[in-house]
C-alpha beads as a LAMMPS data file, in Angstrom:
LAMMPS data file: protein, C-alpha beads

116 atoms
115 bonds

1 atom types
1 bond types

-500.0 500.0 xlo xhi
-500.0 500.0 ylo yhi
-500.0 500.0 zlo zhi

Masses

1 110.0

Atoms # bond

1 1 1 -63.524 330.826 -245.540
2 1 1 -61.702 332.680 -243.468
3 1 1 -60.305 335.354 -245.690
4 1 1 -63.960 335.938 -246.302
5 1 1 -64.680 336.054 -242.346
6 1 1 -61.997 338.855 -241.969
7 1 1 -62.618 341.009 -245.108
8 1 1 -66.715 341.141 -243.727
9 1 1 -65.107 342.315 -240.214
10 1 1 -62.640 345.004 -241.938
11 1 1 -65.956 346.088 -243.982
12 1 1 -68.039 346.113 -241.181
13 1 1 -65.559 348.097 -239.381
14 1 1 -65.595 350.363 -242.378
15 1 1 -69.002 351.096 -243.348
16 1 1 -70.740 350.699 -240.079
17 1 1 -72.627 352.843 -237.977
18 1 1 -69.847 353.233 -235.423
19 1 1 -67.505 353.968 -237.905
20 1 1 -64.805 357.075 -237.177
21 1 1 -66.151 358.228 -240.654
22 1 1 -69.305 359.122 -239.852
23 1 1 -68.196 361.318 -236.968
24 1 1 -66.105 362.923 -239.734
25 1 1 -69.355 363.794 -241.330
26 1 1 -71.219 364.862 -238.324
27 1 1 -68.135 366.954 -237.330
28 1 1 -68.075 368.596 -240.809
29 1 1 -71.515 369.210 -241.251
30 1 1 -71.766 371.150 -237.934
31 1 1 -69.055 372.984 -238.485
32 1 1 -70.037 374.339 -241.917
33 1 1 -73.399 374.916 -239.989
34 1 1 -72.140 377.322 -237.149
35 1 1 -69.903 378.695 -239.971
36 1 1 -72.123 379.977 -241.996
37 1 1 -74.495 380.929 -239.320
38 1 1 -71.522 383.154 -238.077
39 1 1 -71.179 384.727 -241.482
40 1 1 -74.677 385.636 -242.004
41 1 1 -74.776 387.024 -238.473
42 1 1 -71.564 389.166 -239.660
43 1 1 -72.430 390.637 -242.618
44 1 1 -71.484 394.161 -241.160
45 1 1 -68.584 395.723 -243.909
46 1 1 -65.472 396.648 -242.416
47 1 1 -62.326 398.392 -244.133
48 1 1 -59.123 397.223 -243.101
49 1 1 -55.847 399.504 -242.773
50 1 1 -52.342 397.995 -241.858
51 1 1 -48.947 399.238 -242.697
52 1 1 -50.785 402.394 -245.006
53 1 1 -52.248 399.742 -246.875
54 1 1 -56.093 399.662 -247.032
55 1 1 -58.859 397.774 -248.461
56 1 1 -62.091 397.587 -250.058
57 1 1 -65.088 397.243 -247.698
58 1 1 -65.552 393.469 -246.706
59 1 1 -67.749 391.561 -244.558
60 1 1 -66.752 391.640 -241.022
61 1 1 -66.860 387.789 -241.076
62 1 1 -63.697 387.403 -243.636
63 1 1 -61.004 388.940 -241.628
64 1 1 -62.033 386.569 -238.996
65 1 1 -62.469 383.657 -241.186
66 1 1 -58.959 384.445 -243.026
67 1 1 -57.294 384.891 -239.089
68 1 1 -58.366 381.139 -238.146
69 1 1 -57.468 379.671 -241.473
70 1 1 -53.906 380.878 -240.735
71 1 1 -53.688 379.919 -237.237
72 1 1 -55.157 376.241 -238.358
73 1 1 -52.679 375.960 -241.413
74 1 1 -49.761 376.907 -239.419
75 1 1 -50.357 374.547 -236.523
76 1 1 -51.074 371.623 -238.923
77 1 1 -47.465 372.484 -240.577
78 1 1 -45.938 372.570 -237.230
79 1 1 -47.259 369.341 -236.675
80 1 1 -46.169 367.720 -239.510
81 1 1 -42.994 368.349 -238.580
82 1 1 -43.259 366.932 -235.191
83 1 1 -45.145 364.259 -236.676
84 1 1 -42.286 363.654 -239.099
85 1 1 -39.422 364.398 -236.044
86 1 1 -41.336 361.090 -234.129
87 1 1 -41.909 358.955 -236.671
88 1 1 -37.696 358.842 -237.810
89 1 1 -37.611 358.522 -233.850
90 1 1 -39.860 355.694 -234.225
91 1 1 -37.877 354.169 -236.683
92 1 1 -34.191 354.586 -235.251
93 1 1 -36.006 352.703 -231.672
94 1 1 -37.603 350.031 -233.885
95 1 1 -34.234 349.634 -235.956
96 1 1 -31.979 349.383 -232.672
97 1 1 -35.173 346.757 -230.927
98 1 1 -34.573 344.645 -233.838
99 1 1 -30.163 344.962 -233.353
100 1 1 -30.786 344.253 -229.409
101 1 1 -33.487 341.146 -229.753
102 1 1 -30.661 339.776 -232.280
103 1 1 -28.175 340.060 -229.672
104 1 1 -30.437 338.404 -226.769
105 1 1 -31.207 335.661 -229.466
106 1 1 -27.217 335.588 -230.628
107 1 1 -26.697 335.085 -226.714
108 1 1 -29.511 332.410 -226.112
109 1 1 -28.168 330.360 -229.121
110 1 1 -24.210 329.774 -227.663
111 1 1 -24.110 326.452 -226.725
112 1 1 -23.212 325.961 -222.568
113 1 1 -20.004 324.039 -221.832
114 1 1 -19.383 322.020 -218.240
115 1 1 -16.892 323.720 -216.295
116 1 1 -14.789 320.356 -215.282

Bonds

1 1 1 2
2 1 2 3
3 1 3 4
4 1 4 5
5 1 5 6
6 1 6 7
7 1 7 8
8 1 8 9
9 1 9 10
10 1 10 11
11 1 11 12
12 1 12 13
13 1 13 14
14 1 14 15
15 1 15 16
16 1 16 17
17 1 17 18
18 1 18 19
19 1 19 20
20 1 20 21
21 1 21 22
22 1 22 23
23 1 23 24
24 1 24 25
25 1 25 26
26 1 26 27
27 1 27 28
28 1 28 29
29 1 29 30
30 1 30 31
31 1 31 32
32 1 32 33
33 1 33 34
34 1 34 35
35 1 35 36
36 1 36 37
37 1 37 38
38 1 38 39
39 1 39 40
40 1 40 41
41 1 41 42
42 1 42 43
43 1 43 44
44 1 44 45
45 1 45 46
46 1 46 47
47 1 47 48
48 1 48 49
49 1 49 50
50 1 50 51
51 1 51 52
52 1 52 53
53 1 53 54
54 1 54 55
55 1 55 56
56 1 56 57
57 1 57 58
58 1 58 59
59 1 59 60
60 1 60 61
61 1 61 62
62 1 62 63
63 1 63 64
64 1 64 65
65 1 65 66
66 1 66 67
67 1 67 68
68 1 68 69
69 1 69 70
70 1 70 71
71 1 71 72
72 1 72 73
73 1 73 74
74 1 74 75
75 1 75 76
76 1 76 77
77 1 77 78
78 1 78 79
79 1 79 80
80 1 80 81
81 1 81 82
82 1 82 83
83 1 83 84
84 1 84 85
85 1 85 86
86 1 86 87
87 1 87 88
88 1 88 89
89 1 89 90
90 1 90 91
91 1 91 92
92 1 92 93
93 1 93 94
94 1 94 95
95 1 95 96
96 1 96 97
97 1 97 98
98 1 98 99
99 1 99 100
100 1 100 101
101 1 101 102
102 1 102 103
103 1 103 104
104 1 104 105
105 1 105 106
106 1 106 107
107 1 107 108
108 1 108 109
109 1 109 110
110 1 110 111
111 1 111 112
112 1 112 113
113 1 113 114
114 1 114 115
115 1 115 116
């Protein structure tokens, strides 16, 4: 019974209306909505020019668009690596907890002898 007890909580916690997933959705869907009101208030064509290279005429809104993509990719890749830099920090502190509580326990365990 109460296997059953905690699986409803985990679902509830899930699927409910105060769920982090349906901020998820929210934040997505207004997002794509000020994104795409942003592109059809940019529809102006632009040609781009860098390093004698130039393009085709393109909608104003791309060059921006492409700009943030890279700036988003490239901070999510430098945090995975600081994500990845804590997490084998996380583990070498867990690792040497674990050596140190052994110790205090090793310590706690040596029987006392009367000093006569």
């Amino acid at each position: 019974m109460r296997e059953w007890i905690e699986r409803s909580e985990v679902f509830s916690h899930m699927y409910g209306l105060n769920s982090v997933n349906w901020i998820n959705v929210l934040l997505v869907i207004v997002l794509t909505s000020f994104a795409t009101m942003f592109a059809l208030a940019n529809l102006t064509p632009v040609q781009l020019k860098f390093l004698g290279v130039s393009s085709a005429p393109i909608p104003i809104y791309a060059p921006v668009f492409l700009a943030f993509m890279l700036g988003f990719f490239g901070g999510v890749l430098s945090l995975s690596f600081s994500r990845r830099k804590h997490k084998l920090e996380i583990t070498r502190l867990r690792e040497e907890s674990e050596r140190l509580q052994q110790e205090v326990d090793n310590l706690r365990n040596i029987p006392l002898q009367d000093d006569v």
